[in-house]
C-alpha positions in Angstrom: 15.0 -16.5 25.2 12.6 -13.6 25.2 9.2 -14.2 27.5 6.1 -12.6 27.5 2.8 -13.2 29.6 0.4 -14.2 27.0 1.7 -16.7 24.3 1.5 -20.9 24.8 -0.5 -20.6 28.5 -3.9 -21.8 27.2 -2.9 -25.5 27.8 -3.5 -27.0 30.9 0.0 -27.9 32.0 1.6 -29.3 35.1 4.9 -27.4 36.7 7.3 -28.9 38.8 10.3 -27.3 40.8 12.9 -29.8 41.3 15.6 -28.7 44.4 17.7 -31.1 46.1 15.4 -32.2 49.0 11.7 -31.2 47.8 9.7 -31.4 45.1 6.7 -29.2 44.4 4.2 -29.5 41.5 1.3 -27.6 40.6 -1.6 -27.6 37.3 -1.2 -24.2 35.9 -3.1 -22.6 32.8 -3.4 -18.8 32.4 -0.4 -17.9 33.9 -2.0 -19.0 37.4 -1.8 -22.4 39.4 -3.7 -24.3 42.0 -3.0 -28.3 43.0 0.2 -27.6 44.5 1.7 -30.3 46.5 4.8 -30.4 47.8 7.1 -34.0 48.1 10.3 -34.8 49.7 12.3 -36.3 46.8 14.0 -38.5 48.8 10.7 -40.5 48.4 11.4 -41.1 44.5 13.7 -43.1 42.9 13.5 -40.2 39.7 11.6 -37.6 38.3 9.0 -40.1 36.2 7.9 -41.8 39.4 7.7 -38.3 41.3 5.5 -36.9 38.4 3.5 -40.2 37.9 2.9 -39.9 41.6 1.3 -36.4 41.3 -0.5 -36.6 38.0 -2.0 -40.0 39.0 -3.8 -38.2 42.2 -5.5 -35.5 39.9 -8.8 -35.5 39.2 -9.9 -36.8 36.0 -11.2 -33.5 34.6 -7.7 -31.8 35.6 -5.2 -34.0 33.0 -2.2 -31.6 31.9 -1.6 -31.7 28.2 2.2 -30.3 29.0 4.6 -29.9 31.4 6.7 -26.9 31.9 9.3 -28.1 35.1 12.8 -26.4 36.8 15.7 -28.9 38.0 18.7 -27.3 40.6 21.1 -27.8 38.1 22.5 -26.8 34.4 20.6 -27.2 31.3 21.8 -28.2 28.0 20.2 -30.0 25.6 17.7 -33.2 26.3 19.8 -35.1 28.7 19.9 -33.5 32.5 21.9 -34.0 35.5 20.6 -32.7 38.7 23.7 -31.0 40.9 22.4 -32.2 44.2 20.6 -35.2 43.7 21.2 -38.4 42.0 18.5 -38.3 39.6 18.8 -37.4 35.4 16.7 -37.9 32.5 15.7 -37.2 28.9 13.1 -34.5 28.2 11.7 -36.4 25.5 11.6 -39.7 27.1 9.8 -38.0 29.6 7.5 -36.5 27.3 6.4 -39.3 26.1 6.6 -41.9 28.9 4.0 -39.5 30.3 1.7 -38.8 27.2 2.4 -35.0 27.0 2.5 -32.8 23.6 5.7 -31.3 25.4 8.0 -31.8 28.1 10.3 -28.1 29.0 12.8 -28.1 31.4 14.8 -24.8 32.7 16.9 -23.9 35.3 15.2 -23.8 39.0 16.6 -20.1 39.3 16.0 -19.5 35.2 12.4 -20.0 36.8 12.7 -18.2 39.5 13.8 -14.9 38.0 10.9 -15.2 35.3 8.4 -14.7 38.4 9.3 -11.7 39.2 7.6 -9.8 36.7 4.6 -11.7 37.5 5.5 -11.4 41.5 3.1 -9.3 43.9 4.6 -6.6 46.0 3.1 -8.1 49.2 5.8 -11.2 48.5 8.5 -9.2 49.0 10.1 -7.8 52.2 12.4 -5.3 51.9 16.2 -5.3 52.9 17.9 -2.1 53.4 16.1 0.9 51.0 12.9 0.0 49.3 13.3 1.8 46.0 9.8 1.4 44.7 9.9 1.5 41.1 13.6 0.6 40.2 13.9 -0.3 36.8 16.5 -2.1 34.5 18.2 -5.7 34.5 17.2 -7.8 37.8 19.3 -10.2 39.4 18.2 -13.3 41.9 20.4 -15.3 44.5 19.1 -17.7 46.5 20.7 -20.3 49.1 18.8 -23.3 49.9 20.1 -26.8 49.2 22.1 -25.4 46.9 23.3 -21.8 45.6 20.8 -20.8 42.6 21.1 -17.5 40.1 19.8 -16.3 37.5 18.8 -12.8 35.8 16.6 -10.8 33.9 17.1 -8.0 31.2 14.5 -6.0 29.7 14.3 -6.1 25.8 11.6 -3.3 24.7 8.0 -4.6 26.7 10.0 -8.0 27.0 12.3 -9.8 29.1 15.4 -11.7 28.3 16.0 -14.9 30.6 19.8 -15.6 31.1 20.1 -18.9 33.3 23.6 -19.5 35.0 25.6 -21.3 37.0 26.5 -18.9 39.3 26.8 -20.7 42.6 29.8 -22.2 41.7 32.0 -19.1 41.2 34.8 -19.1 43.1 34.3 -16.9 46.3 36.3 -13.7 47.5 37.2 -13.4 51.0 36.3 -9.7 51.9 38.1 -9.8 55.2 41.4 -10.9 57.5 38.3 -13.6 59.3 37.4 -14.9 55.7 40.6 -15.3 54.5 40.8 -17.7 57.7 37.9 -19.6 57.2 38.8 -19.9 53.2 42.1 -21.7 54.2 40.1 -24.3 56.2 37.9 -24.6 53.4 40.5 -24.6 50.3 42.3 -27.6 52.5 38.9 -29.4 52.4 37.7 -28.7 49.4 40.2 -27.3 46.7 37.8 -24.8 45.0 35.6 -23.1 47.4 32.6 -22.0 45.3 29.8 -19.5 46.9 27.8 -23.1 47.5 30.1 -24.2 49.9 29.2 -21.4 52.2 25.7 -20.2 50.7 23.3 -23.2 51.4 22.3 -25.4 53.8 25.5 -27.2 53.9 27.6 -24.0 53.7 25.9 -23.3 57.3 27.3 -26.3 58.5 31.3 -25.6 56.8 30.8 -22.1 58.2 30.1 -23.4 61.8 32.9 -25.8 61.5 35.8 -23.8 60.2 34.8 -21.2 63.2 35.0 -24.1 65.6 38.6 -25.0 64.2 40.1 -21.4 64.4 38.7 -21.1 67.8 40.0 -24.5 68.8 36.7 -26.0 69.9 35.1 -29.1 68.7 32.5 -29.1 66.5 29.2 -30.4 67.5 27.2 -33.2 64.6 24.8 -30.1 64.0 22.9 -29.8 60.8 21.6 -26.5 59.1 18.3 -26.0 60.9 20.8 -27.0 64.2 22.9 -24.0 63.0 20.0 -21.5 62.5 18.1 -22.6 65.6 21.1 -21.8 67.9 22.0 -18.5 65.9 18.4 -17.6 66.2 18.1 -18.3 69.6 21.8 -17.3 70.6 22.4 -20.6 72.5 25.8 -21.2 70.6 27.9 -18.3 70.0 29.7 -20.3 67.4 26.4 -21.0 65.3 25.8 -17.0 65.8 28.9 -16.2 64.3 28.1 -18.6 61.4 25.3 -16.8 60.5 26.9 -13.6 60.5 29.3 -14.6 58.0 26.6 -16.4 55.8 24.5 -13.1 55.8 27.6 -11.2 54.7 29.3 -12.9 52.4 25.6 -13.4 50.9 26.2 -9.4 50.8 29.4 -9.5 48.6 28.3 -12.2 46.2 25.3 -10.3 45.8 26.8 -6.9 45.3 29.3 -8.9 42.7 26.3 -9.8 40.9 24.5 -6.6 40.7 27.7 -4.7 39.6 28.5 -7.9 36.7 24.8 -7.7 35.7 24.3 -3.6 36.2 21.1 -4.6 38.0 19.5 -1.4 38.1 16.2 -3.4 39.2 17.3 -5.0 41.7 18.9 -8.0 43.2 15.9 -10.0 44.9 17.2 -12.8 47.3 15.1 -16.2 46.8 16.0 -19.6 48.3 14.7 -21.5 51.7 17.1 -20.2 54.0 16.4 -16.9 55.0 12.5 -16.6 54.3 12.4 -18.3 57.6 14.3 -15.7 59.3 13.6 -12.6 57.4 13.9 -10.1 60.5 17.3 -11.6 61.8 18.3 -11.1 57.7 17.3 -7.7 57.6 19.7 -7.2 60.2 22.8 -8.6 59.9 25.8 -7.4 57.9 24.2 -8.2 54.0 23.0 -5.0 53.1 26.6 -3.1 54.4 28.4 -5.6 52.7 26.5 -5.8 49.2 27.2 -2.1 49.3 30.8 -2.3 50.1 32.4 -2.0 46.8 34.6 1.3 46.9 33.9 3.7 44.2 30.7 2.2 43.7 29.3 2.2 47.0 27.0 5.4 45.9 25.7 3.3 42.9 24.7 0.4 44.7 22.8 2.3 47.4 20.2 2.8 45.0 19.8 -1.1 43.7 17.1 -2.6 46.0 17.7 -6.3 47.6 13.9 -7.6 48.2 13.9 -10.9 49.9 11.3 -13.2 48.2 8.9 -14.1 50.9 7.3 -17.3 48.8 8.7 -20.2 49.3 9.0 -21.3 45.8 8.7 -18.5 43.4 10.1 -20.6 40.2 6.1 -21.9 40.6 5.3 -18.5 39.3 7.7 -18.3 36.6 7.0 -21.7 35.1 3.0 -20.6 35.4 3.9 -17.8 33.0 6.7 -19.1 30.5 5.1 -19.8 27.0 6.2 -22.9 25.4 6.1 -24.5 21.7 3.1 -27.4 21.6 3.4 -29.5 18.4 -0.3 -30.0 16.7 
């Protein structure tokens, strides 16, 4: 799909980033957007009563003619399945169940990489070398609920979207302590993707494998559990867990800038790490993305930005033009 900033923006339309635990909407026209509101899905049977919820609190002067939304899952065709929630849907039921000219759906991470032509340098925080001014094919990773990706590449003054799946590619231990932890997880999972370790829940599997290979018992602790006693070094355990997540974030990371050649970068999204940007910056990520042999030189110069907004796809789905029937 090729994108550009100006075409199919004049219609007032509503957006909507769909993750596994929130839901944020916005009215966007222009490639801007104001109204945002953010919902815990958990509130919502499914996407219609979500949207109904938001668009029925507008004003009456602010009525979107189409809707332009991102779900945390694949998308093919008109009938969607969300990865990490219970909810799925036909775009054009949708469309006209709610009385739009068009209903688009994309990829939460297709989204978010089509923000960051659009994204302002103050957003980003740098991780290792700022190379101001990189150009060529950009990459973004994100952990949050989930493992999101997706990718840019330029095409003349345009940019070509290629959504993906990546969170779910099978995950290379880098080290003897990985190789240990794999096991654990391979026993309880049988595939270990990147998303068993790079999310919220990976957190948790990362604490608990640690716990087994030290011989300890593993505490009921949830992510923000995790990431409150790393961050405040009450549990060396939960420390340790954190270390790992930040570098094997590193190697998938540096994986994906070598598959991609992503000469612009590889910008690191999600609602992990925004949280704890300093403690990010540094850990092991930026040695290990670079640890890659005979190409350690070459991805030096590739810059790994973390996304300070919380929801960038917001952006992106402000900016992607879409077809509206007359």
């Amino acid at each position: 799909m090729n994108v550009t900033a100006s075409a199919g923006l004049d219609d007032l339309r509503v957006i909507g980033d769909i993750g596994g635990t929130h839901a944020r909407f916005a009215l966007a026209q222009h490639g801007a957007y104001s109204h945002e509101r953010r919902s815990d899905v958990g509130k919502y049977n499914s996407l219609f009563e979500a949207m109904q919820d938001y668009l029925a609190a507008l004003p009456p002067d602010k009525k979107p003619s189409v809707a332009v939304i991102d779900v945390a899952g694949p998308v093919r065709g008109d009938k969607i399945k969300m990865t990490n929630l219970a909810w799925s849907f036909s775009a054009e039921d949708m469309r006209q169940r709610l009385g739009l000219k068009a209903f688009r759906v994309l990829n939460d991470f297709a989204a978010a990489a089509l923000s960051i032509p659009y994204l302002p340098k103050a957003d980003c925080f740098a991780i290792g070398p700022d190379h101001a001014g990189a150009k060529g094919p950009i990459g973004v990773i994100g952990p949050g609920t989930g493992l999101g990706v997706g990718a840019l590449v330029p095409n003349g003054d345009r940019w070509t979207l290629i959504p993906g799946e990546g969170g779910h590619v099978s995950l290379p231990p880098s080290n003897e302590m990985e190789d240990r932890i794999f096991v654990i997880l391979r026993k309880r999972f049988g595939h270990v993707s990147a998303e068993r370790v790079l999310s919220g829940v990976g957190l948790v599997n990362l604490y608990q494998a640690l716990c087994e290979i030290e011989g300890a018992m593993a505490a009921p602790l949830t992510p923000a559990d995790v990431t409150d006693h790393a961050m405040r070094g009450t549990d060396p355990t939960c420390v340790k867990a954190f270390g790992h997540f930040c570098e094997i974030l590193g190697t998938v990371a540096g994986d994906l800038a070598l598959t991609l050649g992503a000469t612009g970068g590889i910008y690191i999204a999600g609602g992990i790490l925004l949280r704890f940007k300093e403690a990010f910056a540094a850990s092991g990520f930026r040695a290990q993305f670079e640890s890659k042999g005979r190409f350690r030189e070459w991805l030096q110069t590739v810059p790994t930005p973390l996304i300070l907004e919380e929801s960038p796809a917001l952006l992106g789905l402000a900016n992607v033009p879409i077809e509206v029937d007359a």
